[in-house]
C-alpha positions in Angstrom: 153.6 112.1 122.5 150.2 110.0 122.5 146.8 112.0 121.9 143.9 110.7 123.8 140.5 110.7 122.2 137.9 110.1 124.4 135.4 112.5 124.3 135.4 112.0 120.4 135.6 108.2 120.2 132.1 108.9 122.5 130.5 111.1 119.5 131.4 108.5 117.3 130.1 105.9 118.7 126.8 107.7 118.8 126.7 108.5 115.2 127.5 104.6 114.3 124.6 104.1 116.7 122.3 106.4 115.1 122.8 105.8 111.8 121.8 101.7 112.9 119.0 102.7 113.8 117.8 104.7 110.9 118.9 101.9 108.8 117.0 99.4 110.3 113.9 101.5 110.4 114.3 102.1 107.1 114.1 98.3 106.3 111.1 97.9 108.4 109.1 100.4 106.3 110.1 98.8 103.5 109.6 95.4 103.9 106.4 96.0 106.0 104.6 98.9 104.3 101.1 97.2 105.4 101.2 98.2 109.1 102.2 102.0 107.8 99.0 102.2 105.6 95.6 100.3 107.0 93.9 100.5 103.9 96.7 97.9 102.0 96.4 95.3 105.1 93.7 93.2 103.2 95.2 89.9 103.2 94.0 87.7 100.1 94.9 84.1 100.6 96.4 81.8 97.9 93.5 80.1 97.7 90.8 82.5 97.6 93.2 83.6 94.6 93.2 79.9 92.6 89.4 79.6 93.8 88.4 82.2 91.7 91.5 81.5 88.8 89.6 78.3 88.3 85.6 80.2 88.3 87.7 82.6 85.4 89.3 79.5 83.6 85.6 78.3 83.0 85.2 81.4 80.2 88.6 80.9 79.5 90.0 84.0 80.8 88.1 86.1 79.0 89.3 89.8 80.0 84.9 91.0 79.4 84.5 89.1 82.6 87.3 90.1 84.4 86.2 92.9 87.2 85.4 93.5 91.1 82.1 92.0 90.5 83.2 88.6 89.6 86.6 88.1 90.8 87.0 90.7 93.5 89.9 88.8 94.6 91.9 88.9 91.3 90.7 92.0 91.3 92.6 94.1 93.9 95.4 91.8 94.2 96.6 92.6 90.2 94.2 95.3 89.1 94.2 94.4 85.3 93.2 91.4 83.5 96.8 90.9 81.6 98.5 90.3 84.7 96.0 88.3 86.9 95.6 85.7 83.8 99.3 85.4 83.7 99.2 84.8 86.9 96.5 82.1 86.8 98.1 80.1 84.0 101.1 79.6 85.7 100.2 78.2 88.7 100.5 74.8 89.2 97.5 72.1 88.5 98.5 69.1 90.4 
């Protein structure tokens, strides 16, 4: 007595696909939140950011100078002054 399942290996097959899909679009919103939300788009480059790392390291990243009117760069990209002097002293001088 064999039992044929057609119609149901069909639905399966469906699901599996489904469920592909919503994965993958699941990984392309999170890997490329950007093209969801214009306003985060702004691309800073690396060395607009080490342009103005080295205008900061002349007051030797003192956090009083740190804002959007100096470094607007630095700025949006890390927000506080901790991080974007961390960030600063550890990239390479060569």
């Amino acid at each position: 007595m064999k039992i044929e399942l057609k119609g149901i290996s069909l639905q399966i097959e469906a699901i599996v696909i489904i469920a592909i899909c919503i994965i993958v679009l699941a990984i392309i919103i999170l890997f490329f939140p950007g093209i969801f939300n214009p306003a985060t788009s702004a691309i800073i480059s690396e060395g607009d950011l080490e342009k103005e790392c080295m205008e900061w390291q002349k007051y030797d990243y003192n956090h009083e100078y740190f804002s959007e009117v100096f470094y607007p760069k630095l700025k949006a990209k890390f927000n506080n002054a901790s991080a974007a002097e961390l960030y600063c002293t550890s990239i390479s001088k060569e």
